[in-house]
N, C-alpha and C positions, 0 to 999 in steps of 0.2 A: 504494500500500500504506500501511494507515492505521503513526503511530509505536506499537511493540508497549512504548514505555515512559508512553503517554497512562494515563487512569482516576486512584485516589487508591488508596493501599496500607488496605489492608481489616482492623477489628479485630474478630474474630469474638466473640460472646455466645452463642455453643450451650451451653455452659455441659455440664451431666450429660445434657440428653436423648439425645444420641445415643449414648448407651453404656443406657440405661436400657430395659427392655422394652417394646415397648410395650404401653399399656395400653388395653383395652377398654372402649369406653362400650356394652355392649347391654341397658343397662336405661333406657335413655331415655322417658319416660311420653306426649310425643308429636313428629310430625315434620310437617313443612311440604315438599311436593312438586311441585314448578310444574308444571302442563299448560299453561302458558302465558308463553312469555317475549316481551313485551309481543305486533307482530304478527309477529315472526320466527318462533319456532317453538310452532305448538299441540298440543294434543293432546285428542282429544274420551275424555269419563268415559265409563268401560265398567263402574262401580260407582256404585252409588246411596249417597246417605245414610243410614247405619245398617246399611250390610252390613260385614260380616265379611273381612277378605284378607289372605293367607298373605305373609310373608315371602317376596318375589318373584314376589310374585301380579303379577299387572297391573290398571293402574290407567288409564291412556289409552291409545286407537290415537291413531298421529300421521295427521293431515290430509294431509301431505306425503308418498308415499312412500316419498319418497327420507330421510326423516327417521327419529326413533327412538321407541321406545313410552316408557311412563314406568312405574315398577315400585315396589310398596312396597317401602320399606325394613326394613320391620316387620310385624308379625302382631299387628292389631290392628283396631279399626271406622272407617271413614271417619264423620268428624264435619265433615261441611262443605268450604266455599269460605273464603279469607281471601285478599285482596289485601296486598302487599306492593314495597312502592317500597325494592328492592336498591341498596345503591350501588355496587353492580360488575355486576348483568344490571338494572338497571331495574326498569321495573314486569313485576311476577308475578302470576300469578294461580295460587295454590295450593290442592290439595286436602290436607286436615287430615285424620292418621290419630290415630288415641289408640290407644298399646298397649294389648294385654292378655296378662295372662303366659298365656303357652300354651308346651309343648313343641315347638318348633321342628325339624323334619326336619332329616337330615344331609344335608349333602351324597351323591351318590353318581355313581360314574365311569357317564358314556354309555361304550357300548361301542365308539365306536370309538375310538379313541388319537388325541392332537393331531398326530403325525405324519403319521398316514394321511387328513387330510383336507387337501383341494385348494386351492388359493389362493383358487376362487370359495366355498367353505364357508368357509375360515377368515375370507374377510369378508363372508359373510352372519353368519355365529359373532358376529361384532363386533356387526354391525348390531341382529342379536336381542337380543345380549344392555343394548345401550346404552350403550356405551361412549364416553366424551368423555376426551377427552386434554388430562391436567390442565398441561401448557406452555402451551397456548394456546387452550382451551376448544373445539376441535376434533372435531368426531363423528369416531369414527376409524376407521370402514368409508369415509366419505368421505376420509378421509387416506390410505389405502392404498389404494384407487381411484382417486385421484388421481396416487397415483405410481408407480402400475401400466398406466394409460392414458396419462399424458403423458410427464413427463421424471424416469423412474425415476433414484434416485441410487445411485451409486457405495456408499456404503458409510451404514449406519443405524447413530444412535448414541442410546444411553440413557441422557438426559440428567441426571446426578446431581448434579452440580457444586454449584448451591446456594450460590454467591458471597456473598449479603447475611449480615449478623452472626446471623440469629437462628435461620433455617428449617436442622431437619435432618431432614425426613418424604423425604423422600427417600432418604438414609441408612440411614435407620433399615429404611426396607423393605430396602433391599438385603439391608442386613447380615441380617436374618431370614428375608428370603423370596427371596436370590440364586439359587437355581437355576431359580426357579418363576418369577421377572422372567425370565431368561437364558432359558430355553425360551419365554415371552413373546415377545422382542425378536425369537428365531429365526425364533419362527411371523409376525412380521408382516415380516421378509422375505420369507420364502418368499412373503406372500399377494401384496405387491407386487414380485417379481421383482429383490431387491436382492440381489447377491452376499455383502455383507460385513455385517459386525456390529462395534461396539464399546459397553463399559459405560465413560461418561466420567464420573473423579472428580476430585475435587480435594481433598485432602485431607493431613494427614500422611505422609510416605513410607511409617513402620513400618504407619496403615492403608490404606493401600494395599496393603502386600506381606501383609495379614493376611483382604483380603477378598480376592487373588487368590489366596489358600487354597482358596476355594472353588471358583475355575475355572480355567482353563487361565490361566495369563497372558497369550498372546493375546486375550484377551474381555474384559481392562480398556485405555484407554487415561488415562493420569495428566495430572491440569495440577497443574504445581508455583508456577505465578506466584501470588502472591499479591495481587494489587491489583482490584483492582473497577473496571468491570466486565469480565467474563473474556470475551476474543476471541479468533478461529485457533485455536477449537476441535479441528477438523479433524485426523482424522491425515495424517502424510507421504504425500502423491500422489492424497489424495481430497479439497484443499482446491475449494470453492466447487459440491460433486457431493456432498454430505453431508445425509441427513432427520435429525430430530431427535423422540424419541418418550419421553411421562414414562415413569417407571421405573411409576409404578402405574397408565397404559394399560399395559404390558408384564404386569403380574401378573394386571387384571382380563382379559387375553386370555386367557393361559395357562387361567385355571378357567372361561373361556365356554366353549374348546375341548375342555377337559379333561371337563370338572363338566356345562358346561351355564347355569350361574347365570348370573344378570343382575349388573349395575354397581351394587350397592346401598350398598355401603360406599366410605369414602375415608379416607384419611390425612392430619393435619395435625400441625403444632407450633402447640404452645401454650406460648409464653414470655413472658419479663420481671420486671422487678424489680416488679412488683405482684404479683407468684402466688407460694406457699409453696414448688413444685416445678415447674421446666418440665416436662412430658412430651411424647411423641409418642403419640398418641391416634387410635385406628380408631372411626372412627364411622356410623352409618347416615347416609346423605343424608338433608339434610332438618332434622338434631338445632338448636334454636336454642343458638345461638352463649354464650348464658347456662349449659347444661348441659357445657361444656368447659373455661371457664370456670372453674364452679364445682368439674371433678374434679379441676384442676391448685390450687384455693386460692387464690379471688381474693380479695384483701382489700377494704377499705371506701375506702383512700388510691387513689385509680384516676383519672388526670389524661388518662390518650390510651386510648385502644383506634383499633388497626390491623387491617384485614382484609389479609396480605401481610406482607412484612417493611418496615424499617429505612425503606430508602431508596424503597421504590417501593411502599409500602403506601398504605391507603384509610383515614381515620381512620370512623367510625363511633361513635353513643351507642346505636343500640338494641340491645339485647343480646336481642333475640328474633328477631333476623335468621336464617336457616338457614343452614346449614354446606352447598352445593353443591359440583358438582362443577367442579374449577379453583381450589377455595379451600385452597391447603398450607399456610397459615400465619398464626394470629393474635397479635399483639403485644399485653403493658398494660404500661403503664409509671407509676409513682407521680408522677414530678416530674421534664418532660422540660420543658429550657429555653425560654422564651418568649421568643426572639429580637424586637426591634423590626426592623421591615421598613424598609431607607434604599433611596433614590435610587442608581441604579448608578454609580459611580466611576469604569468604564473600567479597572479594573483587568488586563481580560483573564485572570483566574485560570481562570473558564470554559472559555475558549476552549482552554488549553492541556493541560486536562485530560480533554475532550471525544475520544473513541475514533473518531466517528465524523468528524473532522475540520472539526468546524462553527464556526460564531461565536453563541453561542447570545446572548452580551449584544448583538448585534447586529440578531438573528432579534429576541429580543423587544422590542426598542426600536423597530422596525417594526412589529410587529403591535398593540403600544399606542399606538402614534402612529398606525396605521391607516393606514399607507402599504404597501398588500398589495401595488401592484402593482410593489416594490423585492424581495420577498417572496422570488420565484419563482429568483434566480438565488445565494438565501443557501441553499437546499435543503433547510429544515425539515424536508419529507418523510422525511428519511434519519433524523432523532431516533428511539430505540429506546426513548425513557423512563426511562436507569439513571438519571437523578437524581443523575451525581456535578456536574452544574454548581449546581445548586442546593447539594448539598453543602456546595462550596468557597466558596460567593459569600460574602465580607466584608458585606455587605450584607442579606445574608439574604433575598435577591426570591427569589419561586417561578420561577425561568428556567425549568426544565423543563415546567412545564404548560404557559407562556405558550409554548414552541418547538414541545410537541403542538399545541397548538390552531393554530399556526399552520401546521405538516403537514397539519392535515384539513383545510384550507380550499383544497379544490381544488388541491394542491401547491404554495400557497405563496399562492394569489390568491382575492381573496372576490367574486365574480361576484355580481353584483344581477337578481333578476327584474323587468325594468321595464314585464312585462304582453305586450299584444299586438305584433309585432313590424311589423306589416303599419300600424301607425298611424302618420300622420306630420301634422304640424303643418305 
């Protein structure tokens, strides 16, 4: 059992957005929509250049399919192909809409109720509608297929927590759209055979006891530790038998079931001391990353942009990047310290603040010296990315990256392809 006193105690910067409404971007003038994320997942155009498609029209069938379609986010003309090298999915290959103002259809209820349909609709529902689950970029008819066919868990939790200083899109959905996540989280039990439900926060006590206003108290469960990164989520008796599902897959379920619609919008935070106002901001898939930006007041002084938060964001310059789905949070910061990079010391600070029980100054001192095959029994594998070693390092090395990359290296070991096997000298 890892020590539950590891991590580094955590100083949050949500600042106003989470009490703030949120605010709506639907006059974006155009969006970027991948049918193609590099060769993993395609999707062949079922719209020509210079046509016309609705707000939820469709835009690709997937090749795959077991895969998902891909849908405007907007009511506007397809202008084109544009390639795009993401630094969180790679190379894309995107179809270019340009709005047009047009009056936009209401929503309206399909007539049957999201209770009355069956676990196998509720995740064909998902499938149609296109849903990725923004924890961990997850198609989420594949995720509750998955835990409905294999090794169903004990209890499903809607993961709100939100540990890093900056991100509150989480939050903020609850707080607005609690009951519509909550009938969410239901229906993707039911669809995968899981008995139990919880909404997991972490937050102040008094909001906590202000958002179980709106449900039963049984349907929130609280983390009161404050240190980063947060672990033993689990409640009493369902530790290590626990799924984990974002709060806005849980909402985009609800209105696939409910509505019918597709996954066309997403939620982020947009913070830091370079912008006039953080806000929480609902935006169409697809908006470049400049138009979020620009609704929160980004000013001229701008030294980092982050896709993510604090400690485990992606820095980024182009600001024409698209806002996809899995992206909750963008960071600018005016004048974030330019540490010089030293030689590690041995201090061990790392290691002791490390949750998942590792030696991370040691993992990378291995993989840069290239001695991979010491690698395998330091267990890099087991690194989750929180970035508190890097954090704490006196020294200011990127430990964290260097202990991922030595995780994907075949668990710890870099194997050489040396050709034909059958040749021999």
């Amino acid at each position: 059992m890892k020590d539950a006193k590891r991590g580094i105690p955590m100083i949050l910067e949500k600042g106003s957005a989470p009490n703030r409404p949120i605010k709506v971007l639907s006059d974006v003038p155009r969006v970027y929509l991948p049918l193609a994320y590099g060769e993993e997942r395609r999707c062949r155009p079922v719209v020509a250049d210079y046509d016309t498609v609705m707000r939820g029209g469709l835009l690709g069938q997937p090749q795959d399919a077991e895969d998902i379609a891909l849908y405007s986010t907007v009511t506007g003309v397809v202008a084109g192909m544009r390639h795009i090298n993401h630094p969180l999915y790679g190379q894309l290959t995107c179809s270019v809409v340009d709005r047009i103002l047009s009056e936009e259809t209401q929503e309206e209820p399909i007539p049957q109720m999201p209770d009355d349909l069956s676990p196998a609709e509720l995740i064909a529902a998902a499938k149609q509608a296109g849903i990725v689950d923004e924890l961990d970029g997850v198609q989420l008819h594949a995720k509750l297929q998955s835990w409905a066919d294999f090794d169903t868990p004990l209890c499903l939790l809607a993961d709100a927590i939100e540990p890093e200083p900056y991100q509150s899109s989480a939050y903020a959905v609850l707080k607005y759209y609690g009951r519509q996540v909550l009938i969410g989280l239901r229906l993707a039990a039911k669809a995968a055979g899981i008995p139990m439900t919880r909404i997991l926060l972490q937050t102040a006590y008094t909001r906590i006891r202000k958002m179980a206003m709106q449900f039963d108290p049984n349907d929130i469960h609280g983390i009161r530790r404050r240190r980063y990164p947060v672990f033993n989520k689990e409640p009493a008796g369902t530790e290590g038998r626990c799924g984990f599902i974002g709060v806005q897959a849980c909402l985009a379920l609800y209105r696939a079931a409910a509505f019918g619609t597709p996954h066309t919008d997403g939620f982020i935070t947009v913070a830091g001391d370079a912008l006039e106002t953080s806000h929480n901001l609902q935006v169409p898939f697809g908006t470049p990353i400049e138009e979020a930006l620009t609704a929160c007041g980004i000013g001229k002084n701008v030294s980092l942009l982050l896709i993510g938060d604090a400690l485990t964001g992606v820095e980024f310059t182009d600001r024409s990047l698209p806002i996809l789905p899995g992206m909750t949070c963008l960071v600018a910061l005016r004048d974030p310290i330019n540490y010089r990079v030293r030689s590690c010391i041995g201090c061990g600070q790392c290691a002791a603040v490390c949750h998942k029980g590792l030696l991370p100054y040691e993992i990378s001192k291995r993989f840069e010296n290239m001695q991979y095959e010491r690698l395998a029994m330091l267990e890099p594998e087991d690194c989750d990315g929180c970035g508190v070693c890097t954090a704490v390092c006196p020294a200011h090395r990127p430990i964290a990256q260097a202990v991922l990359q030595a995780g994907d290296s075949a668990g710890g070991t870099i194997f050489v392809d040396w050709g034909d096997d059958a040749w021999n000298p």
